[in-house]
TORMAR-984767 format. One record per residue (C-alpha): y negated, z, x negated; residue in one letter; residue number from 0. Coordinates in Angstrom, 1 decimal, padded with zeros to 4 digits. Each point is the difference from the previous one (the first is absolute). Last residue first. Example, Ala and Ser with C-alpha at 12.3 -4.5 7.8 and 13.67 -1.06 7.14 Angstrom:
BEGIN
y_z_x_type_seq
001.1_007.1_-013.7_S_1
003.4_000.7_001.4_A_0
END
This chain:
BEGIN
y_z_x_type_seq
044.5_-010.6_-055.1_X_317
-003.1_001.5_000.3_X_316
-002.0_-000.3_003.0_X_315
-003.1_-001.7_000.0_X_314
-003.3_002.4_-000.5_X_313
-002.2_000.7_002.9_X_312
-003.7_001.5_-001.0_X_311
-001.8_002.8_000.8_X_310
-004.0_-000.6_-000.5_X_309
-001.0_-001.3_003.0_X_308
-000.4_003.0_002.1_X_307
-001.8_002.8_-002.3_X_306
002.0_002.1_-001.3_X_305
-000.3_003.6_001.4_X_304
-002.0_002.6_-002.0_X_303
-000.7_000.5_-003.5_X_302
000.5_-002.7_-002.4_X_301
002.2_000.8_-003.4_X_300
-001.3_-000.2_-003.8_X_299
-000.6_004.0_000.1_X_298
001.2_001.9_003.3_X_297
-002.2_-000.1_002.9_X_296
-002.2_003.3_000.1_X_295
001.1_002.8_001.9_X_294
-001.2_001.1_003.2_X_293
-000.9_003.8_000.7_X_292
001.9_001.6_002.7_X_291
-001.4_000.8_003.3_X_290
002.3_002.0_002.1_X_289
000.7_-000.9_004.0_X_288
-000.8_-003.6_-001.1_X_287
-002.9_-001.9_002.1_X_286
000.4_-003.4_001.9_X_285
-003.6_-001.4_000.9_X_284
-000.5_000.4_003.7_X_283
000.5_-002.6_002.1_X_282
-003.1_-000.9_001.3_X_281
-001.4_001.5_003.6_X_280
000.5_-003.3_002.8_X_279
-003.5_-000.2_001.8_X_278
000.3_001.5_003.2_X_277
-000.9_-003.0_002.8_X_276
-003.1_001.2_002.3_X_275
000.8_-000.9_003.6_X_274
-002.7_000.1_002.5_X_273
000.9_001.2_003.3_X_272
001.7_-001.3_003.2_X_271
000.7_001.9_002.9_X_270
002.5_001.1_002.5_X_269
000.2_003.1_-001.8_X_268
003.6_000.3_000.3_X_267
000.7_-003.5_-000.4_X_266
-002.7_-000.2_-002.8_X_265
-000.6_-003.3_-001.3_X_264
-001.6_-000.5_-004.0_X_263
-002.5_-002.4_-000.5_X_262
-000.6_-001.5_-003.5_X_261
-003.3_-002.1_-000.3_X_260
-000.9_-003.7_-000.9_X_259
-003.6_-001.2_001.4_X_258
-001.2_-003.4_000.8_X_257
-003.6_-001.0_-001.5_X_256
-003.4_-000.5_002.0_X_255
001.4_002.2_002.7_X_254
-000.2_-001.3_003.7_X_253
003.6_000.0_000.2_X_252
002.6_-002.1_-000.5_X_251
002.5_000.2_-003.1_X_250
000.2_004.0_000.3_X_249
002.9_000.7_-002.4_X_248
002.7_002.6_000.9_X_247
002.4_001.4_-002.5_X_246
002.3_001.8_002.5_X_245
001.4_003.2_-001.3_X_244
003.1_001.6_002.4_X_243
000.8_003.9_000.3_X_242
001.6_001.5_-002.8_X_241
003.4_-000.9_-001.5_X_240
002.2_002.6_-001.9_X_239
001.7_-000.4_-003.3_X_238
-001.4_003.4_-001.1_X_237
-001.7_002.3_002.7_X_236
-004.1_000.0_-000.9_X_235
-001.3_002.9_-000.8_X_234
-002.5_001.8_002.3_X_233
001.4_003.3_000.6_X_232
001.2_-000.9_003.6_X_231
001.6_-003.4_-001.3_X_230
-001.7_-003.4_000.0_X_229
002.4_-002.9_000.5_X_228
-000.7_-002.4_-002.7_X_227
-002.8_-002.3_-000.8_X_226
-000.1_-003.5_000.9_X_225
000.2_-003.5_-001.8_X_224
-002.3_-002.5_001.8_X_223
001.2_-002.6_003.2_X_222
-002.2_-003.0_000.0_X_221
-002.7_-000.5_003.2_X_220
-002.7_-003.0_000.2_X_219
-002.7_001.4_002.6_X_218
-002.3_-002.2_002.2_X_217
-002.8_001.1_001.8_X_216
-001.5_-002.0_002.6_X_215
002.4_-001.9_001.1_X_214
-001.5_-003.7_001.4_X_213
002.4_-001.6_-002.2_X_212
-000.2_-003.0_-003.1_X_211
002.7_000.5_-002.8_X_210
001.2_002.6_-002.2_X_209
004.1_-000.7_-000.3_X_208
002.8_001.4_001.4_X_207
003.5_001.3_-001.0_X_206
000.1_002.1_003.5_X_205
-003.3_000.7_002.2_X_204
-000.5_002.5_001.9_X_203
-002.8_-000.3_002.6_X_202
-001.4_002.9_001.8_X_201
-001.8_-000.1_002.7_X_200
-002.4_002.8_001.3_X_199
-000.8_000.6_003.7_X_198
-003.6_-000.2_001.6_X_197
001.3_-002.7_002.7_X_196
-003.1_-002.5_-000.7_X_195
000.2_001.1_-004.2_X_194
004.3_-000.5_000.1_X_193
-000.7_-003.7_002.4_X_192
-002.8_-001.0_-002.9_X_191
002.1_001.0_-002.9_X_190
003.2_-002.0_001.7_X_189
-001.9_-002.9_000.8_X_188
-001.9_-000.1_-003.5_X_187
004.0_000.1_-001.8_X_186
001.1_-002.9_001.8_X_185
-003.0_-001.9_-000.7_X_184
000.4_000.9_-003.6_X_183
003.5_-001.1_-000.7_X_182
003.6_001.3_001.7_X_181
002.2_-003.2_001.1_X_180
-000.7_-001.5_-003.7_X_179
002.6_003.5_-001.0_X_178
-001.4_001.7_-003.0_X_177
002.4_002.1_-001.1_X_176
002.0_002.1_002.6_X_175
-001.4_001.6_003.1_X_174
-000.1_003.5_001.6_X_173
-002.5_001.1_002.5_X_172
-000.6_003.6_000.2_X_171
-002.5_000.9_003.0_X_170
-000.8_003.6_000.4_X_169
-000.8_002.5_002.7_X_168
000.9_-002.4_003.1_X_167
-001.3_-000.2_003.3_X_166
-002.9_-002.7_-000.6_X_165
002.1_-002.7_002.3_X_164
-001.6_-003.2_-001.4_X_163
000.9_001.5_-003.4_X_162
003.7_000.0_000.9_X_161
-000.2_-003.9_001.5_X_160
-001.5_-001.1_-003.4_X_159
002.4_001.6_-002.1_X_158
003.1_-001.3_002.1_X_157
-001.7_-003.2_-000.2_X_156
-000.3_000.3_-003.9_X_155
003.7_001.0_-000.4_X_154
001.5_-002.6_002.1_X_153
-002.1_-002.9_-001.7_X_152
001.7_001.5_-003.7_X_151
003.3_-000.7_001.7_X_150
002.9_002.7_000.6_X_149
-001.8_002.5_001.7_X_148
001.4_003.7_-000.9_X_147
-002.1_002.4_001.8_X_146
-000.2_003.8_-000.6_X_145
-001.8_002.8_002.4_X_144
-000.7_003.3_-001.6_X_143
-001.1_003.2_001.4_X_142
003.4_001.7_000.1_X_141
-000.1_-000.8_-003.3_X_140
-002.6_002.6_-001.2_X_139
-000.5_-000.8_-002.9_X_138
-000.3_002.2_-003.3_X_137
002.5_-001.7_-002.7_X_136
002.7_002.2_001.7_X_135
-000.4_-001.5_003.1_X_134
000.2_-003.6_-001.7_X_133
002.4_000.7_-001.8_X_132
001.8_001.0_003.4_X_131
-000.3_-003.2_001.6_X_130
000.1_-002.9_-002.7_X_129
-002.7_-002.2_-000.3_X_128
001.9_-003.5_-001.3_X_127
000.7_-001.6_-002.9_X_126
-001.9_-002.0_-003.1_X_125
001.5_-003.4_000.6_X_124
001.8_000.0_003.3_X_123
-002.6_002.4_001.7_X_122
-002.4_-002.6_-001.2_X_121
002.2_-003.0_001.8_X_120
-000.2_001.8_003.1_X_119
-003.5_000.2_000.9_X_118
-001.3_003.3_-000.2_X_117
-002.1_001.2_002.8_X_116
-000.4_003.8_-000.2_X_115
-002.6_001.2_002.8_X_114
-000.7_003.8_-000.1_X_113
-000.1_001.6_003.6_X_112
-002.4_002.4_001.5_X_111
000.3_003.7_000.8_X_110
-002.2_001.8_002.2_X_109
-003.1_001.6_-002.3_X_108
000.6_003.5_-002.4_X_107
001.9_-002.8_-002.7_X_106
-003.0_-002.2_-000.3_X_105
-001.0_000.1_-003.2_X_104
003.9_000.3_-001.3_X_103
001.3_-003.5_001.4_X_102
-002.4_-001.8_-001.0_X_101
001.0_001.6_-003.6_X_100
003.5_-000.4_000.6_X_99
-000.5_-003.7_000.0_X_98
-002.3_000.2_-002.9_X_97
003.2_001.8_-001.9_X_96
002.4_-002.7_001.6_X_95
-002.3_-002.7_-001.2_X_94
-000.1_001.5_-003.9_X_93
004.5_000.0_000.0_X_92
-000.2_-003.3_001.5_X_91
-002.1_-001.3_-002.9_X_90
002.1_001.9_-002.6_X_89
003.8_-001.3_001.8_X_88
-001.7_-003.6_-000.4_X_87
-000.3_000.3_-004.0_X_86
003.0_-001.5_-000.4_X_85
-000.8_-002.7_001.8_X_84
-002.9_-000.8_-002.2_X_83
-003.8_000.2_000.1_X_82
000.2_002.3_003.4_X_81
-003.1_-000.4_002.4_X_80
-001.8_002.6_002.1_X_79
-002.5_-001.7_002.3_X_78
-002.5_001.9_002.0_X_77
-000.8_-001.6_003.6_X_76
-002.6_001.7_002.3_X_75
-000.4_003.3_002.7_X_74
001.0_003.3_-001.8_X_73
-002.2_-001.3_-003.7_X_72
001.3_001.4_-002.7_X_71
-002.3_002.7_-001.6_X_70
-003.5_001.4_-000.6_X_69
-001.6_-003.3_-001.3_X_68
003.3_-001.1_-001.1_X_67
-001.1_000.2_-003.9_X_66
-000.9_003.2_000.6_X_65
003.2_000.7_001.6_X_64
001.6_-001.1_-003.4_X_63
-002.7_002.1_-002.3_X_62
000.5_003.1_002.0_X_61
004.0_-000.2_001.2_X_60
001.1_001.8_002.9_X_59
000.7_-003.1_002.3_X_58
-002.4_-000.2_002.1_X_57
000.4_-001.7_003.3_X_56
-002.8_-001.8_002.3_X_55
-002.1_000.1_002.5_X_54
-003.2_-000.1_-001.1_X_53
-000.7_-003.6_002.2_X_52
-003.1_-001.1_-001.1_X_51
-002.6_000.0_003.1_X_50
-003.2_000.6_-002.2_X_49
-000.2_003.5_000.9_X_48
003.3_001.2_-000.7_X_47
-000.4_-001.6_-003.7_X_46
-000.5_003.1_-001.8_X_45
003.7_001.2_000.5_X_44
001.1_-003.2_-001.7_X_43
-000.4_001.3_-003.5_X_42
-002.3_-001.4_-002.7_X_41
001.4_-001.7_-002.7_X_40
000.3_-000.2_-003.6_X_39
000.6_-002.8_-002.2_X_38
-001.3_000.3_-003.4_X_37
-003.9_000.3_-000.2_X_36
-002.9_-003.1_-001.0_X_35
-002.1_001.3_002.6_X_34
-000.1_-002.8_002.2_X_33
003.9_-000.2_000.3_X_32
000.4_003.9_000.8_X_31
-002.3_-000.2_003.1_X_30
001.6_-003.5_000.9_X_29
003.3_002.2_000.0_X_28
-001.3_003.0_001.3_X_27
-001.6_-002.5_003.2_X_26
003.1_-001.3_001.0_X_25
000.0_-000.2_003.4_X_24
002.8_-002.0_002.2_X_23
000.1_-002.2_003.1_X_22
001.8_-002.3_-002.0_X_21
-002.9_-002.8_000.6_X_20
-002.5_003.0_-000.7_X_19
001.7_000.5_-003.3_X_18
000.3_-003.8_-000.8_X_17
-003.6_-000.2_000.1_X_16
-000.9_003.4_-002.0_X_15
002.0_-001.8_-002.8_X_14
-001.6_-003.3_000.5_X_13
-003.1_002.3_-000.4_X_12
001.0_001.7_-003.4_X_11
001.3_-003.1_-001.4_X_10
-003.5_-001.6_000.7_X_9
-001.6_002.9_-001.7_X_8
002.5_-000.8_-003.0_X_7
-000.9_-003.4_-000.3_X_6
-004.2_001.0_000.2_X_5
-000.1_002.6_-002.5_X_4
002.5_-002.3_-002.3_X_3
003.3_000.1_-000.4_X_2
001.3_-000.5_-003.6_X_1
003.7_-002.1_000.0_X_0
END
């Protein structure tokens, strides 16, 4: 459909409505929009005078932090939803890296706790955190606090008690499909409590669909093929595996379209980075140790292999 001057100026200011409702600026957005350029955005650390929150939690990525507006925000619901149960290991394998990332910005100040709520039917399906991969994945555990509510109800009043106390790092809360318990009232409750008590929630969801939340980012996670090992002269050690690819796609953001990237988790690091695939190098052509001349095919007869077709079965004589 064409927009005219005066549609798209309304867009603009319903746009700058809904911002001020969400207590939010976009300005390199609307910026962008006017001027007819692809999505790009200002950062947050301009908006300390307007009384935006800037805090918030890069993750190491130029074109997906700019998409953030600097990064996640620490105080506000972000969803991270799994297509299909067997991607559910990727989705928890991206929230334990964002969960070490709270973890990492304030390591100097007094340790605070990391929330895991996981109700127990999604530990049945996809399985559940295990202690020392989790160390070795780059958290600390000792940090770490896990509840297994057996109703979806359980689960959000556990969640909704936690961010009434704002002691916690990092709220994970763990939910499968898209339960009628858990729709978009649910989901504004627990984004206003996490932006009152200045924490951030997490919500993981398992074999679920897009629908209607207050999140304000939204990522769809797949696992990716991964390098190798690297080795001290830069080759890669055959039949090895690398750290863990996600294939993350922004579905909710202030973008105009969503964006697809490789992301790459460093244990070691304790950060992410983006993950270029090596193109597979063609098989080289097959090349004799001596060259010899070919011949010509012999007079009346085809050269080369039959084609298939052209054999035929003959009955068996008697």
């Amino acid at each position: 459909m064409v927009q005219t001057p005066m549609t798209r100026e309304r867009l603009f200011a319903l746009r700058e409505t809904i911002a001020q409702l969400e207590n939010e600026n976009v300005p390199g957005l609307l910026k962008a929009a006017r001027k007819g350029a692809p999505a790009g955005f200002e950062p947050r650390a301009g908006n300390e005078d307007k009384g935006v929150s800037t805090h918030v939690l890069p993750l190491g990525i130029a074109a997906l932090d700019d998409i953030l507006q600097g990064g996640l925000p620490l105080g506000g619901l972000t969803e991270i939803r799994a297509a299909e149960t067997r991607d559910a290991g990727a989705a928890m394998g991206f929230v334990l890296a964002l969960a070490v990332l709270c973890q990492s910005v304030h390591r100097a100040e007094a340790a605070s706790p990391i929330l895991w709520i996981g109700q127990g039917m999604t530990g049945a399906e996809a399985g559940v955190p295990y202690g020392r991969g989790l160390q070795a994945y780059g958290l600390d555990i000792g940090c770490c606090i896990f509840s297994s509510p057996r109703t979806i109800a359980d689960s959000l009043w556990i969640a909704e008690a936690a961010l009434s106390v704002p002691i916690f790092r990092a709220i994970i809360l763990e939910v499968r499909g898209n339960p009628a318990q858990f729709g978009l009232n649910e989901s504004r409750r627990l984004h206003m409590r996490a932006r009152t008590g200045h924490v951030p929630i997490f919500l993981l969801r398992q074999a679920g669909e897009e629908e209607a939340s207050s999140a304000l980012f939204r990522f769809l996670v797949a696992p990716a093929p991964t390098a190798g090992r690297p080795l001290p002269d830069g080759s890669m050690l055959a039949g090895s595996i690398g750290n863990p690819v996600f294939r993350v796609t922004v579905e909710k953001s202030r973008a105009f379209a969503p964006l697809e990237l490789l992301m790459e988790w460093s244990s070691h690091a304790r950060s992410f980075r983006h993950f270029v695939p090596e193109t597979a190098a063609s098989p080289a052509k097959f090349q004799p140790a001596h060259s010899v001349a070919e011949l010509p095919a012999p007079a009346g007869r085809p050269g080369g292999a039959d084609e298939m077709g052209r054999i035929m079965a003959f009955q068996k004589a008697s």
